[in-house]
N, C-alpha and C positions, 0 to 999 in steps of 0.2 A: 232350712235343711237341718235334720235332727242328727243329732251324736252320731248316733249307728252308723245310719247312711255315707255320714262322710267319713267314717271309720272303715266303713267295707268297701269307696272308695280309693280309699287310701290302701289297703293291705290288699286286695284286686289289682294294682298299677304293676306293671310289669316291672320295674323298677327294685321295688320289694319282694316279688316272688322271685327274680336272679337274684337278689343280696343273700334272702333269706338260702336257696341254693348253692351261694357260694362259701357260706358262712361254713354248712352241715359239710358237704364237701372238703374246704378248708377246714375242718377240725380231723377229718377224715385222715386228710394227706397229712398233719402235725403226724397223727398216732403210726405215721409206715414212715416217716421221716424220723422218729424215735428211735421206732425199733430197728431203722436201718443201721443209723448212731449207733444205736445203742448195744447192738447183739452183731453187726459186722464191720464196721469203722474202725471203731475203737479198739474191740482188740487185736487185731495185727497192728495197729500203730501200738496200742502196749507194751507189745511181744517186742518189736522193733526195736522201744525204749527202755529193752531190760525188766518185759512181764509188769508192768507197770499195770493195775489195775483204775482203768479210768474215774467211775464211780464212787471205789474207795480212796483214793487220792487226796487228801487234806492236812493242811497244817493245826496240826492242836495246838491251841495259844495255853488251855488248862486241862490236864487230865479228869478224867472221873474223880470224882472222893465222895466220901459217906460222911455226913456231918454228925454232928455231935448227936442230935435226936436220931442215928440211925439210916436217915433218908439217904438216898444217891442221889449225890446232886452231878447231872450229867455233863460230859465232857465240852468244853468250848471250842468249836474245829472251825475252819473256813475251809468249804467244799469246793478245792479249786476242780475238782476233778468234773463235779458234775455242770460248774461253770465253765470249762473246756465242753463238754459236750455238749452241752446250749450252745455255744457259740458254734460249733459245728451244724446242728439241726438247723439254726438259724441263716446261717450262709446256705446250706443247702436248697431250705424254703425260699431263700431270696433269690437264688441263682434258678430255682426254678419258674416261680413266680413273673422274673426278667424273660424269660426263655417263653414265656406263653402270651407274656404282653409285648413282647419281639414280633413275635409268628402273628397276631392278631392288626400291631400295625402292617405289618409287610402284606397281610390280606385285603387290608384296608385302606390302604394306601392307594390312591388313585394316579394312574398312567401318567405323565406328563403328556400333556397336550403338544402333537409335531408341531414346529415353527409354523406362523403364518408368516407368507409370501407378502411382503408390504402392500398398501393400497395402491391402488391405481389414483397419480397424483389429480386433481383438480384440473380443471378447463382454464383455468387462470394463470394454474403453473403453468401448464404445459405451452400457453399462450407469451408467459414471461420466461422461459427457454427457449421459446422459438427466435424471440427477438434480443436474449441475451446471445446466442448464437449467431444470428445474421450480423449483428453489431460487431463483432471479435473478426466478421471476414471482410 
């Protein structure tokens, strides 16, 4: 079997043509899970917390300066603000993600099976009850 062939095997499996759907999909839903963060989340909990811009939010460990040749050497921050938002986006994708692998088992899920009624015991049981019976009268 030559390269190709099991190359177009491969990328034909239904398998790969959902992943590759879930992938373009999922990049999809990242970019409205953003902008939802990002443009209505965020700032009413800002406003909340004293107009707090989430974005710009960061501790500067070093200001800007201009060294000796002139250059700007630019500021050293830690961006807690837009790491707050990530972590936002990211609960949200996960909480959604839960929510559709929820619904998927609950569809997939198969009925329990009503109780079976025991078997009808043996000819031998019923033969060693008869005589455990007669015995006791």
């Amino acid at each position: 079997m030559g390269m190709m062939t099991e190359f177009k095997e491969f990328a034909m499996r239904g398998n790969v043509i959902d992943l590759a759907v879930g992938v373009v999909i999922g990049a999809a839903f990242g970019k409205i899970v953003t902008s939802l963060v990002d443009q209505i989340i965020m700032p009413p909990i800002g406003l909340l917390l004293g107009g707090v811009d989430f974005s710009d939010l960061a501790w500067t460990l070093r200001e800007a300066t201009v060294n000796a040749a002139g250059e700007e050497v630019p500021a050293v921050a830690i961006g807690v603000g837009e790491f707050i938002n990530t972590v936002v986006q990211f609960l949200i994708v996960a909480f959604a993600i839960f929510m559709v692998v929820r619904t998927i088992n609950r569809l997939h899920r198969k009925p329990e099976p009503a109780p079976e009624a025991p078997p009808e015991p043996s000819e031998e049981v019923v033969l060693l009850r008869e005589i455990r019976d007669s015995l006791k009268k």
